[in-house]
C-alpha positions as CSV (number, residue, x, y, z in Angstrom):
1,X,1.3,5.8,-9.8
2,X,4.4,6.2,-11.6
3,X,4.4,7.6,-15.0
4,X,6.2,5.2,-16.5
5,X,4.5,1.9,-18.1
6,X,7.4,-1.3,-18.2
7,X,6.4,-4.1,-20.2
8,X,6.5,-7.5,-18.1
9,X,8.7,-8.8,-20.9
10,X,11.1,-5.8,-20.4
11,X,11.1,-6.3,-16.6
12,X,12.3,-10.3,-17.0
13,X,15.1,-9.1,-19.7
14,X,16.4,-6.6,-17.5
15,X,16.3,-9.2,-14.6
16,X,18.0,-12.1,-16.5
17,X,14.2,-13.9,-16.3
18,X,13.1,-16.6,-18.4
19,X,10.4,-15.1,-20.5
20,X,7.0,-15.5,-18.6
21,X,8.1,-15.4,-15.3
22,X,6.4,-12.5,-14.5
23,X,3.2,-12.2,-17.2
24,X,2.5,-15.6,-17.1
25,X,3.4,-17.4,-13.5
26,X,2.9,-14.2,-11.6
27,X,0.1,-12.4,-14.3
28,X,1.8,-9.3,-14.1
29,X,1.6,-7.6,-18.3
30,X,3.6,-4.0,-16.5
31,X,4.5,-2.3,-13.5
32,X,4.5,1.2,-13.2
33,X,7.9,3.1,-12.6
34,X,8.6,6.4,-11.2
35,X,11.3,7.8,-13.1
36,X,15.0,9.4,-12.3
37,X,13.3,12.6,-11.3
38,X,10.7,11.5,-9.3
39,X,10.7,10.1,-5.4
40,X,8.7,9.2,-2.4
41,X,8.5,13.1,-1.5
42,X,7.3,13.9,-5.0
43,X,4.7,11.0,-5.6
44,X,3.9,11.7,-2.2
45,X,3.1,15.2,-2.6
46,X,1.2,14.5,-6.2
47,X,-1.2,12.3,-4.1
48,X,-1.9,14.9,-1.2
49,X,-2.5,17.2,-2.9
50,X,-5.0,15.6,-5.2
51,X,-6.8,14.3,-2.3
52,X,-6.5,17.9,-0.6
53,X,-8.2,19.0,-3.8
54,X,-11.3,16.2,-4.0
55,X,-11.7,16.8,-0.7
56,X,-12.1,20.3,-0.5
57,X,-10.0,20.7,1.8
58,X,-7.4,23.3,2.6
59,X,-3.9,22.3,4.0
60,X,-3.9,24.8,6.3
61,X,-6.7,23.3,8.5
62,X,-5.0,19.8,8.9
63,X,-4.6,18.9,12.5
64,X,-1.8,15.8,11.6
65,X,-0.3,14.0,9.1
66,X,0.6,10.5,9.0
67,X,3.1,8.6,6.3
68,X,4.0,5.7,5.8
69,X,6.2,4.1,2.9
70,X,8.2,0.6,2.7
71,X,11.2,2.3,0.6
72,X,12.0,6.0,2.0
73,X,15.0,5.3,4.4
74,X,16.7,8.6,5.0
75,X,16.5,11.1,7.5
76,X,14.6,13.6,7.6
77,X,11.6,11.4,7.4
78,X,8.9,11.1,4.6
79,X,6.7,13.0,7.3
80,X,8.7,16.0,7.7
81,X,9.7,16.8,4.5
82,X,6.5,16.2,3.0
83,X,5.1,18.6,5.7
84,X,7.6,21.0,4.6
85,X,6.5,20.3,1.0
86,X,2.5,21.6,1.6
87,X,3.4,24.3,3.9
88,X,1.5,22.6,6.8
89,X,1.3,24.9,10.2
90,X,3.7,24.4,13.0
91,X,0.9,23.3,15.1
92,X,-0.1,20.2,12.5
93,X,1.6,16.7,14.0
94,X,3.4,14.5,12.2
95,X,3.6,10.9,12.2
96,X,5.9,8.1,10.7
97,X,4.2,4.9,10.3
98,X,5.7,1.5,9.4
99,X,4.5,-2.1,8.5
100,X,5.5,-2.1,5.3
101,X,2.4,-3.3,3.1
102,X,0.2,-2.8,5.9
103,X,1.6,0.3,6.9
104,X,-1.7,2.1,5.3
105,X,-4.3,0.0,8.0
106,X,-1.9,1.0,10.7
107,X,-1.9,4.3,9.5
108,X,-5.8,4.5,8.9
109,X,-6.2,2.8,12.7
110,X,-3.9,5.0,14.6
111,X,-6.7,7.9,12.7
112,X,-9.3,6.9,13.8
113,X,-8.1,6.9,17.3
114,X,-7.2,10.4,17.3
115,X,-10.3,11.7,15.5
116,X,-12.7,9.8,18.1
117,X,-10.7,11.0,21.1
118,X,-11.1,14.5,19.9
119,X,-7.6,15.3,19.5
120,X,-7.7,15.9,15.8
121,X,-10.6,17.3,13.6
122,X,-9.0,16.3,9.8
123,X,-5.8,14.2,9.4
124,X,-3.9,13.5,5.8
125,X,-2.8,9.7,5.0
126,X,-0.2,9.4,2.8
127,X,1.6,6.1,1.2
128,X,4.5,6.1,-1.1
129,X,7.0,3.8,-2.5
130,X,9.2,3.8,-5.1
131,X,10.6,0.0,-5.4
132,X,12.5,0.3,-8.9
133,X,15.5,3.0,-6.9
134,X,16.1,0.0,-4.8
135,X,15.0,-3.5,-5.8
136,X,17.5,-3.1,-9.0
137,X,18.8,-6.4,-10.9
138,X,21.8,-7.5,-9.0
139,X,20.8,-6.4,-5.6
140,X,17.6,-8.6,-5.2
141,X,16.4,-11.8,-7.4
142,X,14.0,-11.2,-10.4
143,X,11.6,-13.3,-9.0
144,X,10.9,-11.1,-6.0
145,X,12.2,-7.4,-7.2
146,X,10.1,-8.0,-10.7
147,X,6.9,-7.7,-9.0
148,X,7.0,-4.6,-7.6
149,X,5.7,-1.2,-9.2
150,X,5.9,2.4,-8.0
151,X,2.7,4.6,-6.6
152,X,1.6,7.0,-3.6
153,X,-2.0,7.2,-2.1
154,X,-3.3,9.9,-0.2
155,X,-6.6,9.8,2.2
156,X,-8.3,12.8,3.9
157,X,-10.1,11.7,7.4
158,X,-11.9,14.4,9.4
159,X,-14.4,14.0,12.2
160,X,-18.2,15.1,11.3
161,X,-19.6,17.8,13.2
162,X,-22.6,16.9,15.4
163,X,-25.7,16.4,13.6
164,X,-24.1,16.4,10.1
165,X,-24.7,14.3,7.2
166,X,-22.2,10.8,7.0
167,X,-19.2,11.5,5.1
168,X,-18.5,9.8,1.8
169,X,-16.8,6.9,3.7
170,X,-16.5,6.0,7.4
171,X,-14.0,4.1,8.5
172,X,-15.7,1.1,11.1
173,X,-13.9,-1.3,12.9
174,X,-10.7,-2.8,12.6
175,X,-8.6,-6.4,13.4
176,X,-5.3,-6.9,13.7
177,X,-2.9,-9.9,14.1
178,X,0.1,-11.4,13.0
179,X,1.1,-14.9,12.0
180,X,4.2,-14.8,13.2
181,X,5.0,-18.3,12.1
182,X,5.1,-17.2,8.5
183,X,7.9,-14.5,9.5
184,X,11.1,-17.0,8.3
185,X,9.1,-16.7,4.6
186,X,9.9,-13.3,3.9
187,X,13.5,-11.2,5.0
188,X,15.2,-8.6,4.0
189,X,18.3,-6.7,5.0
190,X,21.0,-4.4,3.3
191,X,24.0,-5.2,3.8
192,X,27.3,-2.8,4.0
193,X,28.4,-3.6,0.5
194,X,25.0,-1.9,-0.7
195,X,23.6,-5.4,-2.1
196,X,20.5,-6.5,0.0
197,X,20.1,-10.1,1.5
198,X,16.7,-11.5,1.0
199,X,15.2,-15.0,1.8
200,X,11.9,-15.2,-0.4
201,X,9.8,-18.3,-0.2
202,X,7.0,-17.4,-2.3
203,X,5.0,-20.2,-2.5
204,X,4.6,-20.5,1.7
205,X,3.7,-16.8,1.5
206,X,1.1,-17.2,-0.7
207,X,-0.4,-19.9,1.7
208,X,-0.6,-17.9,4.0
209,X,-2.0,-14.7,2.5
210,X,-4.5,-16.5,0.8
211,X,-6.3,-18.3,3.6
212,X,-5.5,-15.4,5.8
213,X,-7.2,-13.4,3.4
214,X,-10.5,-15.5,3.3
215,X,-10.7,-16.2,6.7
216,X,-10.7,-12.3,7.6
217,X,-13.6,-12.0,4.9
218,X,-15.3,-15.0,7.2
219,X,-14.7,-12.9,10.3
220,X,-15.8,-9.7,8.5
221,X,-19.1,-11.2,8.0
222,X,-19.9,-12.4,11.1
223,X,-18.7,-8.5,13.1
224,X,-20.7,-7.0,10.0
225,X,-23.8,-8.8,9.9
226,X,-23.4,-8.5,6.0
227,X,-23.0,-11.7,3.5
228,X,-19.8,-11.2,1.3
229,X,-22.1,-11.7,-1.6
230,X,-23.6,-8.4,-0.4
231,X,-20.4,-6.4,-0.7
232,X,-20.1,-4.1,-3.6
233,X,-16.4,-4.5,-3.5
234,X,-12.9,-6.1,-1.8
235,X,-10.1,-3.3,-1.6
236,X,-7.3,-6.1,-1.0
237,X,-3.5,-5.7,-1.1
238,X,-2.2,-7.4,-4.2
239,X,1.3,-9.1,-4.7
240,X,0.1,-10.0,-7.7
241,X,-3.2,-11.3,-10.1
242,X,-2.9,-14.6,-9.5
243,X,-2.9,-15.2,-5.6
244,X,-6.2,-12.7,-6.0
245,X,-7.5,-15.0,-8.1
246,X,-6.6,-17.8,-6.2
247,X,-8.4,-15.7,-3.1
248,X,-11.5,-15.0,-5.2
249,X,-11.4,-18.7,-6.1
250,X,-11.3,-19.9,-2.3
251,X,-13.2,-17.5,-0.7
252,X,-16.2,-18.1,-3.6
253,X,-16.4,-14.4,-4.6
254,X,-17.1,-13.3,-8.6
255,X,-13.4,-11.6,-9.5
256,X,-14.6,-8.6,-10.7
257,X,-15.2,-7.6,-7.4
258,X,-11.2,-7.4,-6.7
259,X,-10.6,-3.7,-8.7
260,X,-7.5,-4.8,-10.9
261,X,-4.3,-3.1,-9.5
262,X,-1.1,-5.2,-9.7
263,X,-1.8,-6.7,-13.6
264,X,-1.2,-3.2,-15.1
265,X,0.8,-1.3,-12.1
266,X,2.8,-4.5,-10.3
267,X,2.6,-4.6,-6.3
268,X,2.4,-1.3,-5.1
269,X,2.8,-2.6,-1.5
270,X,1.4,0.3,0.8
């Protein structure tokens, strides 16, 4: 995550907020900012390489890497130049991914494929956004660019070799979807004048995450075979505290099983 820790007071001065906008309605106490001198290449590269490291893994035996962030818009893409960046062999893919926040499942789906097709052995995931060079006061409302934080994540996949003992994870099955009626809730667009037009309904979108949310866990338990009383722990994308303690609420799961992410960091989308 970024290294820098910004009060939620600090975040609804510099916003023109009334004071607990963010800590209270939202539960947000600081989001984590990247810094002038930092980017989407360098988090990126931080969290590769890290990963790289706990995996025991050397860079030079990656078959492809796939990125994905929600903020990196130029050209060459995140992909390239982060392939650049860790010296990766010609003969190692690359791979763009959007979907903004769930630009990581895509990314972790679209693995999995190639690894059980046998077209890649061990493939790098990276995320990376940094929201604070972009969602700046004046160019977005408080209420929506005060939420956000700055971070990069970084997963090593590789296919076991026949016989071999279960890797520390494995990834099982996925579901996709879309609720496209929900699209008119959230939209963004820069415009030529470098301010960005944004229709934000917050309270709609929070609907729908929520109950989306809880009837995925349903669905979960019926394709898993497993009670969600039995899980150790939900890994869920958080816009912020309270809508995952609204979820936890609904969905009748103790909330220390949601690993706190957005109170001290903000929404690190991917």
């Amino acid at each position: 995550v970024g290294p820098q820790r910004v009060e939620a007071a600090s975040v609804e001065r510099e916003f023109g907020m009334p004071p607990g906008t963010i800590s209270e309605r939202a539960g947000i106490e600081s989001v984590a900012r990247a810094g002038a001198d930092h980017s989407e290449l360098s988090l990126a590269f931080a969290a590769a390489n890290a990963a790289l490291k706990r995996a025991t893994m050397d860079a030079g035996d990656l078959d492809w890497l796939l990125t994905t962030s929600e903020t990196f818009m130029e050209f060459p893409s995140l992909g390239s130049l982060l392939h650049s960046r860790l010296l990766l062999r010609d003969s190692c893919a690359v791979l763009d991914v959007g979907g903004a926040c769930v630009g990581l499942l895509n990314a972790l789906a679209i693995a999995q494929a190639l690894l059980t097709s046998g077209v890649a052995r061990h493939i790098l995931v990276v995320t990376s956004d940094v929201h604070s060079q972009c969602l700046q006061p004046g160019r977005v409302a408080g209420e929506f660019g005060g939420l956000f934080g700055d971070g990069a994540s970084a997963f090593v996949l590789h296919r076991p070799k026949e016989g071999s003992e279960a890797s520390r994870y494995r990834l099982g099955g996925f579901q996709f979807g879309c609720a496209g009626t929900f699209s008119s809730a959230l939209a963004i667009r820069s415009n030529p004048d470098g301010t960005m037009l944004l229709k934000f309904d917050g309270e709609a979108l929070a609907r729908a995450a929520v109950n989306r949310l809880e009837k995925i866990i349903s669905d979960l338990e019926v394709q898993s075979g497993h009670r969600r009383e039995e899980a150790y722990s939900f890994a869920t994308h958080q816009p912020n505290p309270r809508l995952v303690e609204m979820l936890a609420r609904q969905a009748g799961i103790p909330l220390d099983k949601f690993p706190v992410v957005a109170k001290v960091y903000g929404n690190l989308g991917c």
